[in-house]
C-alpha positions in Angstrom: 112.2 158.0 103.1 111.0 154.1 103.5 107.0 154.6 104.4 107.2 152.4 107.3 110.2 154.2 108.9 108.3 157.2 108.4 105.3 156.1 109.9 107.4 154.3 112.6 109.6 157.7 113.5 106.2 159.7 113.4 104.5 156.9 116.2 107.9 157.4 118.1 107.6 161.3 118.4 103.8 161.5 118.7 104.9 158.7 121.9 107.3 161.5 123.2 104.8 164.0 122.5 102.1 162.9 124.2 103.8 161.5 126.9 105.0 164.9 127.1 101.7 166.6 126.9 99.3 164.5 129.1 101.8 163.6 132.0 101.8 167.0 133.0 104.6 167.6 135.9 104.3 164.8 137.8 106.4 162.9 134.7 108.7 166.0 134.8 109.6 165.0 138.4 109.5 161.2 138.4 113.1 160.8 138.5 113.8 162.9 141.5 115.5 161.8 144.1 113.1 160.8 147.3 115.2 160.8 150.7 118.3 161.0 148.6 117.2 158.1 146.1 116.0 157.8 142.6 112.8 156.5 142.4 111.6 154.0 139.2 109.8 154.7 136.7 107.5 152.4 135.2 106.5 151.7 131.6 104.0 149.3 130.4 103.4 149.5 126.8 99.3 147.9 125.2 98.7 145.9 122.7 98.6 147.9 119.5 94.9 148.6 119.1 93.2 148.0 116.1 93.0 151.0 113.4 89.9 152.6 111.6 87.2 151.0 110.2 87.1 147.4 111.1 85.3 144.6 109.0 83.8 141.4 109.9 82.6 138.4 108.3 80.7 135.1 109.4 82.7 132.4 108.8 81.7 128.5 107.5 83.3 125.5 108.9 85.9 125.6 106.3 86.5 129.1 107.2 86.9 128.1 110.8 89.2 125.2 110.0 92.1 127.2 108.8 91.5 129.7 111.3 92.5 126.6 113.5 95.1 125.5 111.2 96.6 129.3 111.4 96.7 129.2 114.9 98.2 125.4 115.0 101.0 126.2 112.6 102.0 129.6 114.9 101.7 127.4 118.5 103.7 125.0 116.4 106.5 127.8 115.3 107.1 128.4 118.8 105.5 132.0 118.1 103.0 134.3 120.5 99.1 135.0 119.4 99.5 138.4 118.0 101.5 136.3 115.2 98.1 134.3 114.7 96.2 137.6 115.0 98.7 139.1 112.5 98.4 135.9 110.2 94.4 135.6 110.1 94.1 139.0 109.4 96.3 139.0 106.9 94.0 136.1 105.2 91.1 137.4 106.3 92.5 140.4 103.5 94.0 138.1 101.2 91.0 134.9 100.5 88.3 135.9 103.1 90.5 132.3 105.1 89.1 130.5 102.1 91.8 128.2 100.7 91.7 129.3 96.9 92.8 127.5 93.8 93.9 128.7 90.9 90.5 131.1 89.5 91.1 131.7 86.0 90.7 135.1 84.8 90.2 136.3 88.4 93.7 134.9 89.9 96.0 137.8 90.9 98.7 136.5 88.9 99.9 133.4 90.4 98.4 134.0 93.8 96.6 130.7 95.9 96.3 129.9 98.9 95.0 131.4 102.4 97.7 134.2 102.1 97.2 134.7 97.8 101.5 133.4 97.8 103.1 133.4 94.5 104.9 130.3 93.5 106.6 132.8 90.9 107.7 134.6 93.7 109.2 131.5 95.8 106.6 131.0 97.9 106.6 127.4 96.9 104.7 124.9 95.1 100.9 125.4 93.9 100.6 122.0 96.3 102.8 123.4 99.0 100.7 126.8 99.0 97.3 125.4 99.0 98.4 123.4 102.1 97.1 126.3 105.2 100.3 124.2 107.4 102.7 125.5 104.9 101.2 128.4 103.4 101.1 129.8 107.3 104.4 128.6 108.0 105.7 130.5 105.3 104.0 133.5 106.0 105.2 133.2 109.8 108.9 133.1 108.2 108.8 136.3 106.7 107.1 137.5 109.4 110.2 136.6 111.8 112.2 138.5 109.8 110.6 141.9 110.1 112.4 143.7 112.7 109.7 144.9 115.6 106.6 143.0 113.7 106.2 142.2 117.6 105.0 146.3 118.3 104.4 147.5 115.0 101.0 148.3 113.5 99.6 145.0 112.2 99.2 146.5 108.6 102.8 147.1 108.4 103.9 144.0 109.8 101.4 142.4 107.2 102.2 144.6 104.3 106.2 144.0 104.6 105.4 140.1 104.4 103.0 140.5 101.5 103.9 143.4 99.5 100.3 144.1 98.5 99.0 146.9 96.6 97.1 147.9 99.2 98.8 148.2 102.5 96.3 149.2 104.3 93.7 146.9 103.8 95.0 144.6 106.1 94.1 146.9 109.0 90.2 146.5 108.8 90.4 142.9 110.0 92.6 143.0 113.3 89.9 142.8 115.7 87.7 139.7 113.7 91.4 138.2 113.9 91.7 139.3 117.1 88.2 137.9 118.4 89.2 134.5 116.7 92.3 134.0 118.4 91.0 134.8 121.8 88.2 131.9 120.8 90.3 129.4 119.3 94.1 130.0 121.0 93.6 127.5 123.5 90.9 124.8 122.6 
């Protein structure tokens, strides 16, 4: 079985479970009728919170700047700030938000850019990847087309964009992204 059904059917019934477990009888009995009418029951779901160990970095000006450009580029897509958060996290894994070249020997493949895209893989153009607008963009557009990315865990929502060989690693960064969006989202 896919790993992110798996891990998505396992959050479901740990949900049930623990809703279960830790509402006691007063969930049991929240549907009853009072005076001869149901009553409603409400749900409000959090923001996922981030998981494990969580990393940080200081960041220079340049750093900073495509944090800004990140966040430009997903106001500009029309799209909410946990798609930032998702998005600098994601490059906080992938170049540390540096905007990298092509480095030789150390290049993962083809990979450039804020987000390490592949031109081989039809991310675009070594000119259109280096650009944080488009590389962002592009990253946004798979992004939109991950069903629930909206309430998933931002690793998974990162690691069916990116297909990395570690998915995982994208975890350790949510709150940093998280801070950083909170800071820049609205200046």
């Amino acid at each position: 079985m896919n790993t992110i059904i798996r891990k998505s059917m396992l959050s479901v019934a740990g949900l049930a479970f623990a809703g279960g477990v830790f509402a006691g009888p007063i969930a049991a009995h929240a549907n009853a009728p009072v005076d001869g009418k149901a009553a409603a029951v409400a749900v409000q779901t959090a923001k996922p919170s981030p998981q494990g160990e969580q990393s940080h970095i200081d960041l220079n000006d340049e750093q900073t700047a495509n944090v800004k450009a990140i966040i430009a580029a997903t106001k500009k897509a029309g799209l909410p700030e946990r798609a930032a958060v998702i998005s600098i996290a994601t490059s906080l894994q992938e170049s540390k938000l540096e905007n990298l070249g092509h480095l030789g020997d150390m290049n993962d493949h083809d990979s450039l850019g804020l987000f390490q895209q592949r031109p081989s893989s039809g991310w675009g153009t070594p000119e259109q990847i280096t650009d944080p607008a488009y590389s962002t963009t592009a990253f946004l557009k798979g992004l939109k087309q991950v069903d629930g990315w909206q309430d998933m865990p931002l690793t998974d929502a990162a690691q069916t964009v990116q297909v990395s060989a570690y998915p995982d690693a994208y975890a350790q960064w949510e709150q940093q992204a998280t801070d950083l969006v909170a800071q820049y989202w609205n200046s």
